[in-house]
C-alpha positions in Angstrom: 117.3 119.0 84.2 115.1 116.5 86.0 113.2 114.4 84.8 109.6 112.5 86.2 107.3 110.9 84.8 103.7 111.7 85.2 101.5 108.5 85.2 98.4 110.7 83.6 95.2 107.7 84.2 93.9 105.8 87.0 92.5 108.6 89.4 89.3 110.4 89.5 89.8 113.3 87.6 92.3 112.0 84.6 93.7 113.0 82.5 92.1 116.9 82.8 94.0 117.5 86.8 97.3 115.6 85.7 97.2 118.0 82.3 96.8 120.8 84.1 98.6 120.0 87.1 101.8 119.1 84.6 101.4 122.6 82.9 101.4 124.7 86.3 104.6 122.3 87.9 106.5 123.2 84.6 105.9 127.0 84.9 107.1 126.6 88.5 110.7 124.6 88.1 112.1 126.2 85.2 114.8 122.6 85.2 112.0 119.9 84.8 111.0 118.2 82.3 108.0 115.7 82.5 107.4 112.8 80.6 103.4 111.9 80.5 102.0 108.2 80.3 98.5 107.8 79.2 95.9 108.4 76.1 98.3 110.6 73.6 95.3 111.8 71.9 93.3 112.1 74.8 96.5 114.0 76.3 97.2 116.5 73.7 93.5 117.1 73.7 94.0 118.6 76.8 96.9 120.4 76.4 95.2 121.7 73.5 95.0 125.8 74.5 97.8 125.5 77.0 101.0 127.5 77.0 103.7 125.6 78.5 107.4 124.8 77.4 107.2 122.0 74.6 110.5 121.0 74.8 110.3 120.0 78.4 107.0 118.2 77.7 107.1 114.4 76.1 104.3 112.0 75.9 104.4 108.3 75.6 101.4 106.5 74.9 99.7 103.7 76.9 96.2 102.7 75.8 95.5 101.1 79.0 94.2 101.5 82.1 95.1 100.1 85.6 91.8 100.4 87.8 91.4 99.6 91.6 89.3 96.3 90.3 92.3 94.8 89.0 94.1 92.3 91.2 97.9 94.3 91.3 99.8 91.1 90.3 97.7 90.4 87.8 97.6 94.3 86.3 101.5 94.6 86.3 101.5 91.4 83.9 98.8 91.7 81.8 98.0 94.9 81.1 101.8 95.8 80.6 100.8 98.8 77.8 98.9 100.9 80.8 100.0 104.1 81.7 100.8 103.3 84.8 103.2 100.1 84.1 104.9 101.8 80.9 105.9 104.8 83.5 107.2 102.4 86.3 109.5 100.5 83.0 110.7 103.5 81.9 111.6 104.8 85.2 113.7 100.8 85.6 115.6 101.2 82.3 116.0 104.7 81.9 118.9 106.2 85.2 118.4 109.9 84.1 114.4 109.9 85.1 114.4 110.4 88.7 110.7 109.2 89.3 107.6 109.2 89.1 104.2 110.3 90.0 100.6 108.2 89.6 96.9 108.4 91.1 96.3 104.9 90.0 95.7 101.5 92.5 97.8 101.5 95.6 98.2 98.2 95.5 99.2 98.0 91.7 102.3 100.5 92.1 103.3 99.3 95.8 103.6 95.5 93.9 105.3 97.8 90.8 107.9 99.6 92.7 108.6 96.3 94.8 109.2 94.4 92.0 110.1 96.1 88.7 112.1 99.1 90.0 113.2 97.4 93.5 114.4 99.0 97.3 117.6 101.1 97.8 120.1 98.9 100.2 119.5 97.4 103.1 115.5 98.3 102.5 112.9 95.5 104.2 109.9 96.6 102.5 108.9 100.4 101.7 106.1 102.2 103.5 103.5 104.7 102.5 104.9 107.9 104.1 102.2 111.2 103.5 102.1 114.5 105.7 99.7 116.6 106.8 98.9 119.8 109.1 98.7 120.0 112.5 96.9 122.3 114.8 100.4 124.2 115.2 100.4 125.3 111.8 103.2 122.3 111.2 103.2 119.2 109.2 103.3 115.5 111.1 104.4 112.6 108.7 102.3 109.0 108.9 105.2 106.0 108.5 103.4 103.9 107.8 100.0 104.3 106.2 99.1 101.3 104.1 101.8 99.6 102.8 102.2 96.6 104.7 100.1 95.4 107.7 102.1 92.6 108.9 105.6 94.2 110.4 108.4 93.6 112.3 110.5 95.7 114.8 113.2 96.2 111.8 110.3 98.1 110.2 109.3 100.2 112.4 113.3 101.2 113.0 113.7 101.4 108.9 110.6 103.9 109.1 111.7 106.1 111.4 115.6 106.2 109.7 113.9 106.7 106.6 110.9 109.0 107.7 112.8 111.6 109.3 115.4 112.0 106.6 112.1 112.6 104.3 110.6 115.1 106.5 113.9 116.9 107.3 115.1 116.7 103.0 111.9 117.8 101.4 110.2 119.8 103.8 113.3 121.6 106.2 112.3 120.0 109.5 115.1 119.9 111.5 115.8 117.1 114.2 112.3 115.8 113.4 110.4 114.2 116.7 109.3 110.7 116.2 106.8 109.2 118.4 105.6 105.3 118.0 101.7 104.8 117.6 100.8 103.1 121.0 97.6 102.5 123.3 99.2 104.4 125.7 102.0 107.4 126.5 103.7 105.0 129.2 106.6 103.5 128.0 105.4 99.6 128.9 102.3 99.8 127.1 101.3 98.0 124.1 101.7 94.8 122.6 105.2 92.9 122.4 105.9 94.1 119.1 105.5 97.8 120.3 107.0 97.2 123.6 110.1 95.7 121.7 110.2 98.8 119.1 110.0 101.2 121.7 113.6 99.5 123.6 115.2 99.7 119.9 114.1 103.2 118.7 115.5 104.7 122.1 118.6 103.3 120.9 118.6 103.7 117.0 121.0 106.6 116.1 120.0 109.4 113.1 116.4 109.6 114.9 115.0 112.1 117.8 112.8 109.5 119.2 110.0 111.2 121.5 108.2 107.6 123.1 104.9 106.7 122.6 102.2 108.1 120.9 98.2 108.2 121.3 95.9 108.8 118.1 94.3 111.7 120.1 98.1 113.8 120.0 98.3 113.3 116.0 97.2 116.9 115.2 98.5 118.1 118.2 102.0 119.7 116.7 104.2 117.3 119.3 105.3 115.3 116.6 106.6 115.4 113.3 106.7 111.4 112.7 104.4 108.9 113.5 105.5 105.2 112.8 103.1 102.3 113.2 102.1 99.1 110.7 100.2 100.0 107.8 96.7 98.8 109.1 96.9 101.3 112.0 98.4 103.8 110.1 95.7 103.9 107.3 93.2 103.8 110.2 94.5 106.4 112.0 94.9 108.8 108.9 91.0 108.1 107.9 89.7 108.7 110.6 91.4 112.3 110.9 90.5 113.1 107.5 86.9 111.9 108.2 86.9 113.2 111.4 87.6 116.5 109.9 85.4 116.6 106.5 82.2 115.3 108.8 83.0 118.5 111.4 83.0 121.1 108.5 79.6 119.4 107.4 78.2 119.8 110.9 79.2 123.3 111.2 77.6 124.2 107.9 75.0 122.5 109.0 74.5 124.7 111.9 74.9 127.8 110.4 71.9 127.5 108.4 69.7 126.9 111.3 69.5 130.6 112.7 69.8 134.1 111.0 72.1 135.2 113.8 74.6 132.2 112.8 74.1 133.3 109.1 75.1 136.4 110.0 78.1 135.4 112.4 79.4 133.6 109.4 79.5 135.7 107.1 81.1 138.1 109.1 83.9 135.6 109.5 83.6 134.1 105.9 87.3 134.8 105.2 88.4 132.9 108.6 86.2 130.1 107.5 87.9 129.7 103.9 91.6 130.0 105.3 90.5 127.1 107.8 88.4 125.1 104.8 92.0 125.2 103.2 94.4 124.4 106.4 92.1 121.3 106.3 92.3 120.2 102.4 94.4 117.2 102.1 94.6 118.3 98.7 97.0 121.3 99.6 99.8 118.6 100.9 100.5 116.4 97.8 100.6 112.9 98.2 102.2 109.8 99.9 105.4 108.8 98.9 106.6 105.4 99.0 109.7 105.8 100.6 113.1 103.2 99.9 112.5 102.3 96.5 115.4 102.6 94.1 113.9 105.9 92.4 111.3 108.3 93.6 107.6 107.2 93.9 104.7 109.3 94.9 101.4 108.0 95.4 98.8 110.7 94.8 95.0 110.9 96.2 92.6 109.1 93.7 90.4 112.2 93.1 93.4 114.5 93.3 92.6 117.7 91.8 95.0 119.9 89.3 96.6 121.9 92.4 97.1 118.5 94.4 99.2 116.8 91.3 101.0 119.9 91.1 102.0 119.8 94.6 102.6 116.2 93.9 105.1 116.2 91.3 106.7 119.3 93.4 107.5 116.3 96.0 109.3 114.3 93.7 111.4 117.2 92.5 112.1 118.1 96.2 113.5 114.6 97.0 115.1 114.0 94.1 117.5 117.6 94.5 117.6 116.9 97.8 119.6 113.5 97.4 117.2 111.8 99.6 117.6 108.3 98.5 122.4 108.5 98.5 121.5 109.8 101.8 119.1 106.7 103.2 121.2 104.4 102.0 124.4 105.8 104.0 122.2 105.7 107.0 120.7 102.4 106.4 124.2 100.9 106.1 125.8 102.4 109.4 122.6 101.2 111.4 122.3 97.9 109.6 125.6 97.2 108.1 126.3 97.3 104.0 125.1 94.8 102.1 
């Protein structure tokens, strides 16, 4: 059986999506068991009506609430009885939970994991690691997006070690081809802190290292890892997401301008939906912070039901897929046991 926890406040849509989303993850894996942390009234409310499996179901009550206004180093120590902060103790002191899963402050569970549950061996500092599609119908993985802004070359090697075993463990890609975010394609471009990356990643072993990368090629389908700082990396993932919501505005937009477009469009309604859907950030569960001592995934504040399922389907994947034994053999070769 494995077991995650379910941190079920913080986002947008709590508890109602994490309820639901828990329900539909435990009808799919028949050998989870979820532990929710949150409002226990509030909770069963919601599961009020809902057929699932009790005995893989447990709640543990946390009256609190971390928000984004709390500072994160203050929220971890004060408000110790929030959902969030009784999940991430549980998942320290109890070894057969294999992680967890929250919508709450970025900063509050990066600070969390950090501190109270800790980095497998050999980690520097854990980056923010989410996926999503490409124009190729594949998936290309963001190492990291928000984590930490202020990096070293070590980094950028531990996220592309640690990015591609992700990618290749939870989602089958084989060989995956990382590419360093750079100003430029040309090898010499960049900064020195690029320019110094690029010389190690060519020689780091356990990675298929492609060169440089431009923003323009993220959704192109030539890569399936993209490491780069935090700051860049959150950038560069905003701005496609934006990029993409504002074109499906536009083109809505348009339509409504002239009968013949009103027409067009409905002929091809059904395209339109299948491509509304490729697009939905929602359909490609959340970012996980990979290198912490037990599974951690970070999902979108106003994640919906479907999105939290697809969320805790993410831990479950790297948990049976012994991602965090195999990082840690890795991380020693390259950088010796400690």
């Amino acid at each position: 059986m494995v077991k995650i926890i379910l941190d079920c406040f913080g986002g947008d849509n709590s508890p109602d999506a994490h309820v639901k989303g828990a329900v539909e993850a435990l009808k799919k894996l028949p050998d989870l068991k979820l532990i929710l942390t949150g409002d226990e009234v509030l909770i069963r409310e919601k599961l009020s009506g809902l057929k699932y499996d009790s005995d893989r179901l447990e709640i543990i009550h946390a009256p609190q609430v971390i928000t984004c206004n709390d500072k994160p180093t203050d929220a971890i120590r004060l408000k110790k009885e929030s959902s969030m902060m009784k999940a991430v103790k549980l998942l320290y002191d109890d070894d057969s939970i294999a992680g967890m899963v929250t919508t709450g402050s970025t900063g509050a569970i990066v600070t969390a994991a950090t501190v109270r549950i800790g980095r497998l061996r050999n980690v520097i500092r854990p980056p923010f690691c989410p996926v999503i599609p490409t124009m190729a119908g594949t998936l290309v993985g963001i190492c990291d997006s928000g984590a930490s802004t202020d990096i070293t070359v070590e980094h950028l090697q531990q996220y592309a070690i640690m990015g591609s075993l992700y990618l290749e463990k939870t989602f089958g890609i084989k060989n995956p081809r990382v590419a360093l975010l750079n100003i430029g394609t040309e090898k010499e471009k960049g900064d020195e802190l690029r320019k110094q990356a690029y010389e190690v990643l060519e020689k780091t072993p356990h990675i298929n290292f492609c060169g440089n990368m431009e923003s323009r090629d993220l959704l192109s389908g030539k890569y399936d890892l993209v490491v780069c700082d935090g700051f860049s990396g959150n950038v560069l993932i905003k701005t496609t997401e934006g990029t993409a919501i504002e074109l499906l505005k536009k083109l809505k937009k348009d339509i409504g301008r002239k009968l013949i477009y009103k027409i067009g469009a409905g002929l091809m309604y059904k395209m339109f939906m299948e491509e509304k859907e490729f697009m939905n950030y929602q359909n490609y569960g959340g970012s996980v912070l990979l290198g912490t001592a037990k599974v951690v995934v970070k999902g979108h504040g106003n994640s919906t039901m479907p999105a939290i399922t697809k969320c805790i389907e993410q831990a479950y994947q790297m948990e049976i897929s012994s991602l965090n034994p195999e990082t840690e053999k890795i991380l020693d070769e390259v950088f010796g046991e400690n």
